[in-house]
C-alpha positions in Angstrom: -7.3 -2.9 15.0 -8.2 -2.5 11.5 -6.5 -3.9 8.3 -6.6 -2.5 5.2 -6.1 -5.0 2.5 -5.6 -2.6 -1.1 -5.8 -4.9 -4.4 -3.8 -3.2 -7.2 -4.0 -3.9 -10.8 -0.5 -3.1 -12.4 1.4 -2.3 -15.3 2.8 -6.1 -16.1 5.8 -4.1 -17.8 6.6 -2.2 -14.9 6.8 -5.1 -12.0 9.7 -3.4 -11.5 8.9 -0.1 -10.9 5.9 -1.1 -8.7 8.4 -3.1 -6.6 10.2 0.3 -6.3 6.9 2.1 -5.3 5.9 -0.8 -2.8 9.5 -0.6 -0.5 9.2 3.5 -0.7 5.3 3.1 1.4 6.5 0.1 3.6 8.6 2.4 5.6 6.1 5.6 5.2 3.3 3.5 6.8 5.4 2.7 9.7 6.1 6.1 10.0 2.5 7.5 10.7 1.8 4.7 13.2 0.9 1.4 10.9 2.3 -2.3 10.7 2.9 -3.1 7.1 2.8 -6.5 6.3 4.0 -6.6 2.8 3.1 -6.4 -0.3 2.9 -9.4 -2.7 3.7 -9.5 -6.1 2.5 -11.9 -9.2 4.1 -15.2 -8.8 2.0 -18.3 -9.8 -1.3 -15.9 -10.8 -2.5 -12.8 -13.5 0.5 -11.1 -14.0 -1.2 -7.2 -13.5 -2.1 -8.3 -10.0 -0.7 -7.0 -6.0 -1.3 -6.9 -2.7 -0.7 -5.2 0.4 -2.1 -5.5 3.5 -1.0 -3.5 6.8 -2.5 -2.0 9.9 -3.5 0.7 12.4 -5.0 0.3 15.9 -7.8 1.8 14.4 -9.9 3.5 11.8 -9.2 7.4 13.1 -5.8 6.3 13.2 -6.3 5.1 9.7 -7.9 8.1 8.4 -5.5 10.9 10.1 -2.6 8.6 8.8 -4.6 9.5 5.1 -4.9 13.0 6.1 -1.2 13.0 7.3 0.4 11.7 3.9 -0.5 14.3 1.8 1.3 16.6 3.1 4.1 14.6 4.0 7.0 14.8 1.2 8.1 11.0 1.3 4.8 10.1 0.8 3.9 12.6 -1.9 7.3 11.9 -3.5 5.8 8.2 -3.8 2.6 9.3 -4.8 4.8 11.1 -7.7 6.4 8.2 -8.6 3.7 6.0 -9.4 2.2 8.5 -11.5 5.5 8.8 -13.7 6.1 5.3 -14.0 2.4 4.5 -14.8 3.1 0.9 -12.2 -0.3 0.9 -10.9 -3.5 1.1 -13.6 -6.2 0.7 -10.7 -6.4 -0.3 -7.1 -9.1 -1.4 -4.6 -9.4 -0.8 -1.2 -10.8 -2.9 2.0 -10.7 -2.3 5.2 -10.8 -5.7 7.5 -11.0 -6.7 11.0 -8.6 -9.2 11.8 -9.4 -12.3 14.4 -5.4 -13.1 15.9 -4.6 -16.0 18.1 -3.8 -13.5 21.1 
């Protein structure tokens, strides 16, 4: 299994319409095979800052889930949206292998 872990730096003004962009990939991810596990929005730290985390069984599955959404049009209807609403300034992206009490 492999986790990817994507750090975003947002728009502070538009928490909003990044909350809007976060529940439109939840289900997309879940769609092409992945376990989201949320995002997670400013609370008690810098107010530009989110996370998500979800995962696939493994890095192919990963990539052809990348390869899958763009030509997908719920995902490039997302991809849209966060372009229009200017929500996200920059992200970063890890990938991370998880140790689970199995």
């Amino acid at each position: 299994m492999i986790t990817c872990y994507i750090q975003y730096e947002i728009n502070p003004s538009k928490i909003n319409e990044f909350e809007e962009y976060a529940r439109m990939w939840i289900p997309l991810v879940e769609k092409f095979g992945g376990n989201h596990h949320g995002y997670f929005l400013p609370h008690e730290s810098p107010n530009d800052l989110a996370v998500c985390l979800f995962s696939f069984p493994s890095l192919a599955d990963y990539e052809q889930y990348r390869t899958d959404s763009l030509k997908d049009e719920e995902c490039l209807k997302a991809f849209k949206y966060a372009e229009e609403t200017d929500c996200i300034k920059r992200y970063d992206r890890h990938f991370l292998r998880p140790i689970l009490n199995e």
